[in-house]
Each structure stands twice: as structure tokens, then as C-alpha cells.
Residue frames as qw, qx, qy, qz and C-alpha x, y, z in Angstrom:
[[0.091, 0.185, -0.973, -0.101, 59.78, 30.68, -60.40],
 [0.646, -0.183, -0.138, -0.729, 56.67, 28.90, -60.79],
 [0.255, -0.184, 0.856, -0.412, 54.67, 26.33, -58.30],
 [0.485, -0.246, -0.491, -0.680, 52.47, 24.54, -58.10],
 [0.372, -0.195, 0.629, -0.654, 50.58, 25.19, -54.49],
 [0.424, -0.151, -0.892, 0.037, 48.69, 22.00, -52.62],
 [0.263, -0.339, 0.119, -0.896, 46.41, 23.96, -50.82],
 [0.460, -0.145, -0.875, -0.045, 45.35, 21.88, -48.01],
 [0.208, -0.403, -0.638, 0.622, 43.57, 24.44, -45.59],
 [0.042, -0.475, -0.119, -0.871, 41.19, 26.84, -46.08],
 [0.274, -0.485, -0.624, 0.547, 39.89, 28.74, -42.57],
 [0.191, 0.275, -0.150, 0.930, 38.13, 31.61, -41.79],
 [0.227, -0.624, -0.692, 0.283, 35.91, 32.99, -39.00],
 [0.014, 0.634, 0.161, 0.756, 33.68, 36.06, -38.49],
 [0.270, -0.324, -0.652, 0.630, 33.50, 37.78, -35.48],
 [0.230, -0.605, -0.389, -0.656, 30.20, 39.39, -34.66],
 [0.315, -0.410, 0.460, -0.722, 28.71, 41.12, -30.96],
 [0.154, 0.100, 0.962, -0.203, 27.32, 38.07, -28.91],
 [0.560, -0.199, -0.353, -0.723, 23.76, 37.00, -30.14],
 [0.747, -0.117, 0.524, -0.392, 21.82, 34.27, -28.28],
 [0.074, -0.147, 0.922, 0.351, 22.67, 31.08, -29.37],
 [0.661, 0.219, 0.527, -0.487, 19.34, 29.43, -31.40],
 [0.293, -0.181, 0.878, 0.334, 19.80, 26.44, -33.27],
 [0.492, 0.577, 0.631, -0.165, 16.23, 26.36, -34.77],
 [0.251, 0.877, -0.127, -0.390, 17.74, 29.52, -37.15],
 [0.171, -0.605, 0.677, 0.382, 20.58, 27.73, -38.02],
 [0.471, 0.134, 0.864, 0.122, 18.71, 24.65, -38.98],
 [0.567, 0.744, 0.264, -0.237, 16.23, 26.76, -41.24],
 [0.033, 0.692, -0.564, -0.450, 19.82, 27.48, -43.22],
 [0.456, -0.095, 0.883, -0.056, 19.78, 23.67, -43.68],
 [0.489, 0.503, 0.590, -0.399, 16.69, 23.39, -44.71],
 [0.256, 0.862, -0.109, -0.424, 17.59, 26.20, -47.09],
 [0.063, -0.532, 0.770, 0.347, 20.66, 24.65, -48.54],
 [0.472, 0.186, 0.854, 0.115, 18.66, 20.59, -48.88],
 [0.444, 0.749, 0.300, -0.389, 16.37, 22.91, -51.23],
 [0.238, 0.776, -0.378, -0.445, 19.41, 23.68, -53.68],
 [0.808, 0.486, -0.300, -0.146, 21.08, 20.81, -56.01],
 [0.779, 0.149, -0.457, 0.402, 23.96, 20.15, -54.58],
 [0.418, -0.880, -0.001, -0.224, 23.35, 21.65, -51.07],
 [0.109, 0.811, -0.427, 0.385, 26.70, 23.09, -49.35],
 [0.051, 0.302, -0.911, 0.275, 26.70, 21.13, -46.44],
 [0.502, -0.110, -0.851, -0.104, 25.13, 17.56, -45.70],
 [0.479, -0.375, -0.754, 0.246, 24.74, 16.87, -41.93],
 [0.357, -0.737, 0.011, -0.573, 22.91, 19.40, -38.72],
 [0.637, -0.326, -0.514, 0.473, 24.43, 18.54, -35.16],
 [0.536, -0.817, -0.003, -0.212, 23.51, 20.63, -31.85],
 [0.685, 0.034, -0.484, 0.544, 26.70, 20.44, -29.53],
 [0.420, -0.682, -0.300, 0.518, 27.86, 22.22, -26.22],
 [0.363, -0.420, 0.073, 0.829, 29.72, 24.82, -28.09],
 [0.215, 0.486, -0.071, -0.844, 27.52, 25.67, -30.49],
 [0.832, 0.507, 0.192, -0.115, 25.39, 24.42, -34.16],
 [0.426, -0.383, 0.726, 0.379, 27.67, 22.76, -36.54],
 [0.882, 0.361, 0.189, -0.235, 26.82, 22.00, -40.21],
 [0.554, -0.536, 0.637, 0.009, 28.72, 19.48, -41.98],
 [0.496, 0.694, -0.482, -0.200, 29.95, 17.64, -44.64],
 [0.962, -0.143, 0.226, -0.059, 31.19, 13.59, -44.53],
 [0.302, 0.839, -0.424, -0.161, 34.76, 12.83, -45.43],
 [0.993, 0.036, -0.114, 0.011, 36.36, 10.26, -46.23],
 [0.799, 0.318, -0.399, 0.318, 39.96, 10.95, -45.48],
 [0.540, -0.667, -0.412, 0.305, 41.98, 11.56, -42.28],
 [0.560, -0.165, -0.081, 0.808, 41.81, 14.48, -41.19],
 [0.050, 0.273, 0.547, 0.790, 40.01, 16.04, -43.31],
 [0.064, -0.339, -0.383, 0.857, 37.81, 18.88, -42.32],
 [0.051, -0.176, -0.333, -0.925, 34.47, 20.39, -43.66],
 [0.205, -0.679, -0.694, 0.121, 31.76, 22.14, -41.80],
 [0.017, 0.413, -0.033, 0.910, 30.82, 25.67, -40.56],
 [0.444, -0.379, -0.589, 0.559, 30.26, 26.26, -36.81],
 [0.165, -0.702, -0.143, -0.678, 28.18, 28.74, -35.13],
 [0.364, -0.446, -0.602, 0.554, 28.76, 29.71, -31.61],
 [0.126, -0.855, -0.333, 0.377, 27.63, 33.26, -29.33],
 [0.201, -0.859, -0.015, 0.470, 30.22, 35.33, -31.50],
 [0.270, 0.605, -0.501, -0.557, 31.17, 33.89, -34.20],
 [0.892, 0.395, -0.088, -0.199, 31.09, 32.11, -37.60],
 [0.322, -0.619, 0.626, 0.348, 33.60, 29.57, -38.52],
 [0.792, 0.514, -0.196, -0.264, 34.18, 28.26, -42.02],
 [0.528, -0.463, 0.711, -0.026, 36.51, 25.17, -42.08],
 [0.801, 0.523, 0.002, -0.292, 37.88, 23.24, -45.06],
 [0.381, -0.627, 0.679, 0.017, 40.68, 21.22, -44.30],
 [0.220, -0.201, 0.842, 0.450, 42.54, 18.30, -46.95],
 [0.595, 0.475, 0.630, -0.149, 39.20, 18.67, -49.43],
 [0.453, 0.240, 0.494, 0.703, 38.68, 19.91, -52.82],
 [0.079, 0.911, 0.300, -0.272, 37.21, 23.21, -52.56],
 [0.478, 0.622, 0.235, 0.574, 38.61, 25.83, -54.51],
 [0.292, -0.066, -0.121, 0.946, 39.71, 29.28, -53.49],
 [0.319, -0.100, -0.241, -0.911, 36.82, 30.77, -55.34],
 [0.523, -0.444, -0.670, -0.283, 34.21, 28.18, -53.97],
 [0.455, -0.430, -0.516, 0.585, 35.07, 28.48, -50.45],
 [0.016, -0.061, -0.018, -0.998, 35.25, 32.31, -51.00],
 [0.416, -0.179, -0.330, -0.828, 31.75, 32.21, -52.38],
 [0.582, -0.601, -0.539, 0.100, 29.95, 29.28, -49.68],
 [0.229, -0.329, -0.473, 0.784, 31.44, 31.73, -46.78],
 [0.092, -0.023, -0.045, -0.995, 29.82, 34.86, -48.58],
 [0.413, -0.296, -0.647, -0.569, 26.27, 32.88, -49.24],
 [0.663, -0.492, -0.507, 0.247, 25.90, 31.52, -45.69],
 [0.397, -0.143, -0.260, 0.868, 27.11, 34.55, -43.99],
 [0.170, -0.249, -0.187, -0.935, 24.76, 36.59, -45.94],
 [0.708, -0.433, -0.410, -0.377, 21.37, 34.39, -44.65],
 [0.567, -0.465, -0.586, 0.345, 22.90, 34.03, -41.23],
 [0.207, 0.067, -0.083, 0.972, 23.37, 37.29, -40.76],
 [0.307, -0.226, -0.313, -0.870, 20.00, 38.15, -41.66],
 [0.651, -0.462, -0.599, -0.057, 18.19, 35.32, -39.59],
 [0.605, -0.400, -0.508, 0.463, 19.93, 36.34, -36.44],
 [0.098, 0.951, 0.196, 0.218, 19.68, 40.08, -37.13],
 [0.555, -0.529, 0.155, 0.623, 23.91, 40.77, -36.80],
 [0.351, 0.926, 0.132, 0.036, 24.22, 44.18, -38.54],
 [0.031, 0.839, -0.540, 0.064, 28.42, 44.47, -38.17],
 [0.919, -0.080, -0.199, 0.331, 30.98, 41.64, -38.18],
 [0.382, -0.845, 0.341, 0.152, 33.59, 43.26, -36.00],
 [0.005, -0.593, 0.739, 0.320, 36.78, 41.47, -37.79],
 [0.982, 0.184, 0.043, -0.014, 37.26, 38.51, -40.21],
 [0.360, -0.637, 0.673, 0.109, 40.25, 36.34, -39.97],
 [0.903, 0.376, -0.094, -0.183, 41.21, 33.92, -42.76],
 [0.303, -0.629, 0.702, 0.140, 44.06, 31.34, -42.99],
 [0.721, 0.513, -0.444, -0.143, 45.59, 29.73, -46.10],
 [0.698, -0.394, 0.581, 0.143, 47.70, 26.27, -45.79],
 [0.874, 0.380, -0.121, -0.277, 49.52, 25.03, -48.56],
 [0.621, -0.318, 0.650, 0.300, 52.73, 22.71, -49.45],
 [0.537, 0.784, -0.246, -0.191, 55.35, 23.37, -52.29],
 [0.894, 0.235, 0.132, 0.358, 57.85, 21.48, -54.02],
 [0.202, -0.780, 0.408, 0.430, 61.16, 23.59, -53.49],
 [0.796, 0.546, 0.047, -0.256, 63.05, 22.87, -57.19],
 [0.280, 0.848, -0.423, 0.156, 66.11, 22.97, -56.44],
 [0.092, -0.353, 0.816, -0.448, 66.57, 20.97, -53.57],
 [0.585, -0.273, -0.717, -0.263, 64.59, 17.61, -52.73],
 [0.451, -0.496, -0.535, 0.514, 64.94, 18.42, -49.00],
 [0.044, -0.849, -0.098, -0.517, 62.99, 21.36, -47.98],
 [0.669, -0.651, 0.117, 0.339, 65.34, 21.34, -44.78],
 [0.726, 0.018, 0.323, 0.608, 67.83, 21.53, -46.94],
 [0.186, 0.700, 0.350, 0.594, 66.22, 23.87, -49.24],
 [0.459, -0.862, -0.191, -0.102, 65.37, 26.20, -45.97],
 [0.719, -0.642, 0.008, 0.267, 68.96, 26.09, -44.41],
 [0.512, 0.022, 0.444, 0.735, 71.14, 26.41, -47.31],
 [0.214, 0.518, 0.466, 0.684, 69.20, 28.20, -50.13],
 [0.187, -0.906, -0.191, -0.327, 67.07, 31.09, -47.53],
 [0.398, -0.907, 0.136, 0.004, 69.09, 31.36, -44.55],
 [0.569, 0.647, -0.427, 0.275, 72.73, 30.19, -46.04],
 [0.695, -0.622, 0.346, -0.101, 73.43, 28.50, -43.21],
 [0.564, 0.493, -0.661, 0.024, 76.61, 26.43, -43.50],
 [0.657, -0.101, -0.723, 0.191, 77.93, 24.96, -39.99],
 [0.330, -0.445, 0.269, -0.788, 76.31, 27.50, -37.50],
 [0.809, -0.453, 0.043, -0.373, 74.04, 24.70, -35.99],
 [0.760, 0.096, -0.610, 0.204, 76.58, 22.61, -34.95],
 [0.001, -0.500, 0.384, -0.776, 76.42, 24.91, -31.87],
 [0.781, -0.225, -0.039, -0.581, 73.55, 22.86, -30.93],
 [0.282, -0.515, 0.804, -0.091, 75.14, 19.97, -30.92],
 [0.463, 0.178, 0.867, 0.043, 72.74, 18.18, -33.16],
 [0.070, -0.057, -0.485, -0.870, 70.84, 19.11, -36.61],
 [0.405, 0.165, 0.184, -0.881, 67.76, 20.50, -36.54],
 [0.341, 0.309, 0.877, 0.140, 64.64, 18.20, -37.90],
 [0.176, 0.846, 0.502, -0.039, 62.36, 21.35, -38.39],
 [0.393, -0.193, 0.144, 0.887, 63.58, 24.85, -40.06],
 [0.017, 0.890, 0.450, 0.078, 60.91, 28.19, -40.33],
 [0.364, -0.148, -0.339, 0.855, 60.52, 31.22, -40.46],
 [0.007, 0.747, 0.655, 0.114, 57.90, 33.84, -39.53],
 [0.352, -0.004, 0.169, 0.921, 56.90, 36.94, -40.63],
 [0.037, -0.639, -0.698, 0.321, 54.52, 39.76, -39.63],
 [0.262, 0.156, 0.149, 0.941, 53.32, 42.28, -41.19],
 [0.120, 0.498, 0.443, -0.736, 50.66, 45.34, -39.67],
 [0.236, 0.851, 0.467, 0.052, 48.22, 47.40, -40.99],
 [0.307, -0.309, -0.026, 0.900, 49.23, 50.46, -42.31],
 [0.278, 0.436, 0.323, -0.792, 46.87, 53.75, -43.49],
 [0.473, 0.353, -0.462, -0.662, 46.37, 51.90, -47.19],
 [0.615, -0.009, -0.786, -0.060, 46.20, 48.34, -46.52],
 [0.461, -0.505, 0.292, -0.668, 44.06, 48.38, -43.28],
 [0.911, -0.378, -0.121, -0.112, 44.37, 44.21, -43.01],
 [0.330, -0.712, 0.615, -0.073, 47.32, 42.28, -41.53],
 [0.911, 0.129, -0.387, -0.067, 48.65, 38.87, -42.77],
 [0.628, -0.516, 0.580, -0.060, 51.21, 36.52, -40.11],
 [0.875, 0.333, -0.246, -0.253, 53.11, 34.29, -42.52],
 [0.758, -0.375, 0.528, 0.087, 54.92, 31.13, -41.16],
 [0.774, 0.395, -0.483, -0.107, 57.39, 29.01, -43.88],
 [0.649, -0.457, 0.592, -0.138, 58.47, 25.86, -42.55],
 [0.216, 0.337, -0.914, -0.060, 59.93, 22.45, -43.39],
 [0.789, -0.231, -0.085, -0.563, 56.98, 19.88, -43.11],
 [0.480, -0.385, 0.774, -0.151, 57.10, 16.91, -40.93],
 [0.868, 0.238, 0.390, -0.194, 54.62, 14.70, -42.94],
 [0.859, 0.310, 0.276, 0.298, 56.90, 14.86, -45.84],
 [0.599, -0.432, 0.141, 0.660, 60.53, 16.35, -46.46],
 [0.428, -0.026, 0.422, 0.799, 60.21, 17.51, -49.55],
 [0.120, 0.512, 0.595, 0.608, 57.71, 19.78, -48.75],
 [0.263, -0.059, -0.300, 0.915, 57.29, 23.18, -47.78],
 [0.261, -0.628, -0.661, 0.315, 54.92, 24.39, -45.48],
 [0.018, -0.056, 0.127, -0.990, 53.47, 28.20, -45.90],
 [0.087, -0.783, -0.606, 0.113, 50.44, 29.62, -43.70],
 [0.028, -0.531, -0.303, -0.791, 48.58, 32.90, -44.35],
 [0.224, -0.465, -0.700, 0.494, 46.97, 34.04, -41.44],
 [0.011, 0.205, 0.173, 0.963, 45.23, 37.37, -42.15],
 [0.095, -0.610, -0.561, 0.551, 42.92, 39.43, -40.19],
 [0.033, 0.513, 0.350, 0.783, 40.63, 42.37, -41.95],
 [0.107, -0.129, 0.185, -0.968, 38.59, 45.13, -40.89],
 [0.492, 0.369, 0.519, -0.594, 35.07, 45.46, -39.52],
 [0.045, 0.290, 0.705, 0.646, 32.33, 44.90, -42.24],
 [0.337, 0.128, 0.278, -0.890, 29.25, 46.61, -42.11],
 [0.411, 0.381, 0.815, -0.147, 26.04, 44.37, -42.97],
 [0.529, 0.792, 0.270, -0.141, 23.65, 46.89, -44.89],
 [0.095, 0.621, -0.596, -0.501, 27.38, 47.68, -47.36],
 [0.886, 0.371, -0.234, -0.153, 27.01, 44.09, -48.47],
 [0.614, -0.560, 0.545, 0.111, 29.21, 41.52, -47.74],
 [0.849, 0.522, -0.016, 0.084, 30.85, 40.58, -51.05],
 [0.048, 0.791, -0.485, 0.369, 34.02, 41.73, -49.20],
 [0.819, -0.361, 0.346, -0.281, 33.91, 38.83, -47.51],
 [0.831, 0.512, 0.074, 0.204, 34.59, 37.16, -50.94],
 [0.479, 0.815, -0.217, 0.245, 36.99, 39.16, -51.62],
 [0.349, -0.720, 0.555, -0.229, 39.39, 39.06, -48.11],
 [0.823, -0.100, 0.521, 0.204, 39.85, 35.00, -48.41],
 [0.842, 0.425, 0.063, 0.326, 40.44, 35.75, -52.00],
 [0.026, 0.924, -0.246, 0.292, 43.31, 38.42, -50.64],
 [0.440, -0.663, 0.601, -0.070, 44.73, 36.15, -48.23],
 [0.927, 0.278, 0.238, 0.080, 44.70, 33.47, -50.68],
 [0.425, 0.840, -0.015, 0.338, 46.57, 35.87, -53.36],
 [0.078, -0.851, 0.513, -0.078, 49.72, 37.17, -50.65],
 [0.736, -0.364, 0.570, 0.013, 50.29, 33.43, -50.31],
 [0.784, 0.390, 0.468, 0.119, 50.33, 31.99, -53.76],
 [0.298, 0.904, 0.171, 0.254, 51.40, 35.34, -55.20],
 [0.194, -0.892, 0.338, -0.228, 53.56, 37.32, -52.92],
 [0.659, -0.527, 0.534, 0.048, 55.10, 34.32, -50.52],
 [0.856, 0.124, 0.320, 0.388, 56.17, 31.73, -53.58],
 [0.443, 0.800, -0.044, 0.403, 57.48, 34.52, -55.64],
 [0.462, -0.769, 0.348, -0.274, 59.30, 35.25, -52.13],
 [0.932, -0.021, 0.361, -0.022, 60.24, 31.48, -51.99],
 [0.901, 0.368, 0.166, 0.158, 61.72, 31.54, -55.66],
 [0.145, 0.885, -0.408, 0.173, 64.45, 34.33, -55.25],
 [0.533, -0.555, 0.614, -0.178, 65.95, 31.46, -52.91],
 [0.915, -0.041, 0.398, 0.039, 65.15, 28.38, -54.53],
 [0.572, 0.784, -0.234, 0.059, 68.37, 28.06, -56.77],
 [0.834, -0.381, 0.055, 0.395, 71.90, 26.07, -55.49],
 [0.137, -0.883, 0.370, 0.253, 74.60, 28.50, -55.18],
 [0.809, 0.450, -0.291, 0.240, 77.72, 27.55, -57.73],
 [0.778, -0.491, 0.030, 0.390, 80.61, 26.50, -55.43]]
């Protein structure tokens, strides 16, 4: 059955051996970026926990910057308009030149997490949709003694000796708005090695992008469908 995803999160962080923090590298990135047309991100800020660049937004909530502390990168792109394939490709560009400035020759793991919100078709209440259409609930909660407001469910899957990442996927019933359904990606890869290239970078957001959009809704649509009475 087909969706159409609302992709309102994109995360992901590298983890690298501790370096010395030194903002004066990070800022030459800056520098680097004001040099390009439409330079990735906008604003430089020093904090306690580490260099931040940054990006102005206008709505709430909304998220966009990329954080450097003692061990790791974080990319962060929260209710904006990035793409799948842009984000992909700013993490790989900036990763590559911080890498190199700070001389980190291995990212020990990268961890990437998808958000979006679907439109269930069948059912205007994704409670509804969730209780009835996936888990065929009829009058089991009444055991509770009241009806649930919120209705998930999560699902883990390991590595195994062909597919060496892992992915954690949550569906839920959203508060902000009933008639939409809530699925995170979480996914965790392997080391990378620096001198391989890091176009694998690229590629792992576009992987954890791809079990969500791909795998989970196609997951999603075996359900979404009202039983005949």
C-alpha cells in the first residue's frame, strides 16, 4: 500500500576515539563552508559541551546544526526540509574535512535515526488503526479499566554474519495529531575506516532511511485494511 512519509527527523552521530577538543579547527570548516554558495550551515557558537554549527529556523522546534564534542560528531535535522539524499551527502562532506583537520583515522560506530508520520488509510484514528487493524484488539483493555491514549510497538532486530548493522524500530500512535502514525529507525553500523573513504557514511543514513520507508510501511500496509464483519 502506498504512503506518503512526513519525514520530520533526520539524526545521526559518529563516534570516534577522544581527540582534544579545538574549536579554532572547527571554525576553519566555517570558514570553508562561507566560501561555497549556499554554505551548509550559517552560525559558529563555542559552548561547554562542545563547537556547534548552525542553521536559523523559523519554526518550533525545529532543529539544524552539527555538534562537535571529545568523541563525537552529531548531525541534527529536525522539522526542516532536507532531503534524505542532502542530509546523507552534508554528513559525508563535513565528516570528510573534520576528520582530516583533527587527524581521526577510524569512526568506531555510526548511529542514524529516521522520524516520520503516516496517514494510516483505512482508519482516521491511528489508535484505532494500531488496536484494531495490527494488534486486533477488541475488548482486552478494558482490563485496565480505562482506554489507552497511546498504542506502539517495538521491534529489534541484531546484526547477523551478512547484515553487520542493527536497526530498533518503534510504531506508535502520535500525540500531536491522531491521525498520525509515528515510526522511528534507529540504526547503528559498523566501524569505518578513514583512509577506505567514507562514502559509506552516505550510504548507512541512506539504509536506515530505506528499512523505514521501504521495509516498515510495506510492514504497516499488510494491516492497514478494516476487517469485513
Amino acid at each position: 500500500m502506498h504512503y506518503a512519509p512526513r519525514t520530520i527527523a533526520f539524526v545521526t552521530e559518529l563516534l570516534h576515539p577522544p581527540v582534544a577538543p579545538d574549536p579554532a579547527r572547527i571554525q576553519r570548516v566555517h570558514n570553508d563552508l562561507f566560501q561555497q554558495p549556499d554554505p551548509a550551515y550559517k552560525s559558529f557558537t563555542v559552548t561547554a559541551a562542545g563547537t556547534v554549527l548552525s542553521n536559523p529556523v523559523a519554526g518550533p522546534g525545529a532543529v539544524s546544526q552539527a555538534s562537535f564534542t571529545a568523541d563525537r560528531i552529531q548531525f541534527r535535522e529536525e522539522l526542516g526540509s532536507l532531503t534524505v539524499d542532502e542530509f546523507a551527502e552534508r554528513v559525508r562532506k563535513i565528516s570528510e574535512v573534520v576528520a582530516q583537520l583533527c587527524g581521526i583515522q577510524v569512526f568506531t560506530a555510526q548511529q542514524v535515526t529516521v522520524r516520520t508520520l503516516v496517514n494510516p488509510r483505512s482508519f482516521r484514528d491511528a489508535r484505532e488503526f494500531l488496536a484494531q487493524g495490527m494488534f486486533g484488539f477488541g475488548s482486552e483493555t478494558e482490563d485496565f479499566g480505562r482506554e489507552p491514549q497511546l498504542y506502539g510497538l517495538r521491534m529489534i532486530f541484531p546484526p547477523r554474519e551478512n547484515e553487520p548493522n542493527a536497526h530498533a524500530l518503534r510504531i506508535e500512535s502520535f500525540n500531536d495529531d491522531p491521525r498520525s502514525l509515528f515510526i522511528e529507525n534507529q540504526a547503528s553500523f559498523a566501524p569505518i575506516l578513514v583512509a577506505r573513504g567514507l562514502d559509506v557514511i552516505a550510504t548507512n543514513v541512506q539504509d536506515a532511511y530505506a528499512f523505514l520507508v521501504d521495509r516498515s510501511l510495506t510492514f504497516v500496509g499488510r494491516f492497514d485494511e478494516r476487517q469485513q464483519a
